[in-house]
NUZAPA-458945 format. One line per 4 residues: number of its first residue (from 1); their letters; for each residue x, y, z of C-alpha. Coordinates in steps of 0.02 Angstrom, whole numbers, plus 50000, padded with zeros to 5 digits. Example, Ala and Ser with C-alpha at 12.3 -4.5 7.8 and 13.67 -1.06 7.14 Angstrom:
<sites>
1	as	50615:49775:50390 | 50684:49947:50357
</sites>
This chain:
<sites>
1	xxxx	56564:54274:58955 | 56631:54261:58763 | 56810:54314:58753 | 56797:54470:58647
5	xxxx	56925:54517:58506 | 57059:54645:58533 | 56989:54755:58423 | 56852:54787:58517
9	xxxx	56965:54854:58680 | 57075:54947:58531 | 56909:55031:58466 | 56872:55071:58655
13	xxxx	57046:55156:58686 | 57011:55267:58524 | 56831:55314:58578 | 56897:55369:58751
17	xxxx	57026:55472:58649 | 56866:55579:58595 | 56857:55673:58735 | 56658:55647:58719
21	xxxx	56599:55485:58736 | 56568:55449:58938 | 56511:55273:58908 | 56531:55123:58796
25	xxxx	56424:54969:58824 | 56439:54799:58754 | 56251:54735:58689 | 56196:54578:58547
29	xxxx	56288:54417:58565 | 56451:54468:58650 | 56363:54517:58781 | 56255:54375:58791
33	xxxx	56385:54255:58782 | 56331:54181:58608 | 56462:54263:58511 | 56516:54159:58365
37	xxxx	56696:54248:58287 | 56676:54239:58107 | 56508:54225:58109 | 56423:54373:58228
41	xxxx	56436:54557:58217 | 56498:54648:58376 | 56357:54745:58450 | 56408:54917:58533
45	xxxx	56319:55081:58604 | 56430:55248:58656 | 56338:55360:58767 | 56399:55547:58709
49	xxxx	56406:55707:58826 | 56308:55816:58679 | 56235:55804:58517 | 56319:55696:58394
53	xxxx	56323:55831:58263 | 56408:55842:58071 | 56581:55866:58148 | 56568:55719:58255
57	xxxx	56487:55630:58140 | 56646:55627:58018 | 56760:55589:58173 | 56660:55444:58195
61	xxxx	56662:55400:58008 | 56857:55415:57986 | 56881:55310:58141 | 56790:55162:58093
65	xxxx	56816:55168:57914 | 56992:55141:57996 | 56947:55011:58121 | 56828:54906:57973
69	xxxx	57008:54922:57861 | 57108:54856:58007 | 57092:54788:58162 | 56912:54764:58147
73	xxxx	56909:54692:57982 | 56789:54557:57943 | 56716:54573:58124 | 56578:54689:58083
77	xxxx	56594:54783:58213 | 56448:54919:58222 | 56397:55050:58363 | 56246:55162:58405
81	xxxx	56293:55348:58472 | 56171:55391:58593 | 56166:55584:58664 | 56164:55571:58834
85	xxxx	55989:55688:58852 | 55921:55571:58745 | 55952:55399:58819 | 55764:55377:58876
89	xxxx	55692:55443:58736 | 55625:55267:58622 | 55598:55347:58465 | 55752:55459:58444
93	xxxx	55849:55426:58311 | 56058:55401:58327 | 56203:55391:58190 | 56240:55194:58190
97	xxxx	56383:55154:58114 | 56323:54973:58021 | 56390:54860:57891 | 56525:55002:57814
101	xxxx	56400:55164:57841 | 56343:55306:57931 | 56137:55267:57973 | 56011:55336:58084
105	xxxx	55952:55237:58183 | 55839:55208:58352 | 55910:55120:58497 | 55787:54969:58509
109	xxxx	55710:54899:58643 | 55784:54729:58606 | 55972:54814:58636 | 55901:54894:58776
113	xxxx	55868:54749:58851 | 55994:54616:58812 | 56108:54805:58864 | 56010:54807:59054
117	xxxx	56021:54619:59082 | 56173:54577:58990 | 56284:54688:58958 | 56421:54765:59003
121	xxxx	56547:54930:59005 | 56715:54923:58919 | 56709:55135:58960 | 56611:55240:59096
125	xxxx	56459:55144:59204 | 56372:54991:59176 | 56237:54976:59086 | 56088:54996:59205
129	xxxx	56168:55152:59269 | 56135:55204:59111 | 55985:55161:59060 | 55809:55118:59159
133	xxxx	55790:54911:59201 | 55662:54804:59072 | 55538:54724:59135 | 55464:54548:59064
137	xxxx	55313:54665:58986 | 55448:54767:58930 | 55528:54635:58842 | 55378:54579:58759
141	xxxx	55352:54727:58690 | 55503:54766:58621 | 55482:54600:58542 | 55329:54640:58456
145	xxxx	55420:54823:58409 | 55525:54710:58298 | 55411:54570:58230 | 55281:54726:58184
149	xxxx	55399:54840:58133 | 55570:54792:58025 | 55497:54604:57990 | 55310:54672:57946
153	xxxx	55424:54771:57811 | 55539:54624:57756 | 55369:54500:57765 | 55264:54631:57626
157	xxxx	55430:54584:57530 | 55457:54401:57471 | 55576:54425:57354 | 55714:54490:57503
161	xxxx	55706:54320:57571 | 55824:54261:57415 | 55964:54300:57506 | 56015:54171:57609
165	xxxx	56099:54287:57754 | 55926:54366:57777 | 55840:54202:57789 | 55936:54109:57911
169	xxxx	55916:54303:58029 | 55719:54283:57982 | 55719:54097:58043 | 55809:54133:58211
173	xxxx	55710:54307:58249 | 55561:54246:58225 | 55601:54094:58343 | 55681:54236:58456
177	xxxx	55522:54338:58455 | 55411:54199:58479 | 55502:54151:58627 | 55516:54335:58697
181	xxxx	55319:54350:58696 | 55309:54200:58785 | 55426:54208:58912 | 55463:54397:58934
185	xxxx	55660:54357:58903 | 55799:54363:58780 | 55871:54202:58706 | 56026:54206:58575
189	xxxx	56034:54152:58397 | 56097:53967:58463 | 55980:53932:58594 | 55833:53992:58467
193	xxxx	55882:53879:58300 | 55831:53720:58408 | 55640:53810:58412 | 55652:53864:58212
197	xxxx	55488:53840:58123 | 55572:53725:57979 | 55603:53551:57927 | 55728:53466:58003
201	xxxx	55857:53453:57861 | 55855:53661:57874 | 55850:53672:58051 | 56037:53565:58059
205	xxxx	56099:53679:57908 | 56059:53852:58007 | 56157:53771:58149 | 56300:53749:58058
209	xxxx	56324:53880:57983 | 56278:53974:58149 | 56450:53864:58211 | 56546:53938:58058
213	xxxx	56537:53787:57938 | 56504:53799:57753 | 56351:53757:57725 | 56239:53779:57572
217	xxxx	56034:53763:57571 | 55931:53762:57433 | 55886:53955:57418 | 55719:53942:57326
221	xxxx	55649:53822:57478 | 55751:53911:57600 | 55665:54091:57557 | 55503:54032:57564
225	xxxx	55492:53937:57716 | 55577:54093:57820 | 55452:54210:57731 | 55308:54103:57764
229	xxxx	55370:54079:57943 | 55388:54284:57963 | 55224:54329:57886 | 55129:54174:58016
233	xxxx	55240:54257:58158 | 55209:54428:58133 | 55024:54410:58093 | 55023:54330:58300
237	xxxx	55131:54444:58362 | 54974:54560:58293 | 54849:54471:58349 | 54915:54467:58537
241	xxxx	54807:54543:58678 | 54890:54654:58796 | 54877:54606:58952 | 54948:54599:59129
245	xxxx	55085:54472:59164 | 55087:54436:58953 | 55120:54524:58784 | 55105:54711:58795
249	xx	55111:54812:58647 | 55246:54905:58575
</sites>
């Protein structure tokens, strides 16, 4: 398991302060063991005794406005507030605090899963106390969730692939989702550049700069190959029967 920063067991200590969050799980790379410090975000989910409501909401706000300003700063550290009555409930919407802000957000089947197989409690039970298990169907269609939902979006929109963070995350989900509808399992950012769809030449740049070096591609090229890799994946992960034993759709 990936050695996880001190902020993250500082964040936990303040969430237990609360008084109202029974569980706090560890999902995304740190969980996985692919966590790359400088480079990943830290992936969390609190499970809350009651409604997250506008009160909470602000607690929640203050405390990692705080955290992103101190000991969490530059580590991206984002969580998902789940009520506990809605835990099973796929399409329910939870504040997410993401990238400096207050979202709402669902708790996605890919978290679910890499939280079931994974993952692991820095407060209350472990994860598959907490949630129901994922099957390999499951999987797959979580995976499709995501190829047919976020990166249909993104793939109708060329010109988003200009920015270079987005296209190195395009290139490695879409080699993540491929592999998921295969296989029915979760691989990390790491295992998947090896399987990008890209020349060589880009496929070594993604790596390093997945291993924290400074690395620069050329961003006209760049965007259009991870568009034109998202549009071909997506339009599969469309095209997939549902089926015992093999993609299911989500």
């Amino acid at each position: 398991m990936t050695a996880r920063p001190a902020a993250v067991d500082a964040f936990a200590r303040e969430v237990a302060a609360l008084g109202w969050v029974s569980d706090l799980l560890v999902a995304g790379s740190l969980a996985t063991g692919d966590h790359r410090p400088g480079v990943s975000d830290l992936d969390l989910v609190a499970v809350a005794d009651g409604p997250v409501d506008a009160t909470r909401q602000d607690e929640l706000a203050a405390l990692h406005r705080r955290f992103d300003a101190g000991p969490a700063a530059g580590l991206d550290l984002g969580c998902v507030y789940v009520e506990a009555a809605a835990v099973r409930d796929l399409g329910a919407r939870h504040p997410t605090w993401t990238h400096g802000q207050l979202v709402q957000r669902i708790l996605s089947g890919i978290t679910r899963a890499e939280l079931v197989r994974y993952g692991h409690a820095l407060l209350g039970r472990p994860p598959d106390a907490v949630l129901p298990p994922m099957t390999d169907d499951d999987v797959r269609a979580a995976a499709r969730a995501e190829l047919t939902g976020y990166w249909a979006w993104a793939a109708r929109r060329p010109w988003l692939w200009l920015d270079p963070d987005l296209a190195d995350l395009g290139l490695t989900s879409m080699a993540r989702g491929r592999h998921a509808l295969r296989h029915g399992d979760l691989i990390g950012k790491s295992a998947a550049i090896p399987a990008v769809a890209a020349p060589s030449w880009l496929i070594d740049q993604v790596g390093a700069r997945r291993r924290g070096e400074r690395v620069t591609s050329p961003r006209l090229r760049t965007a259009l190959i991870a568009w034109t890799d998202a549009r071909r994946t997506v339009a599969t992960a469309r095209r997939e029967p549902d089926r015992p034993g093999g993609p299911s759709g989500g």
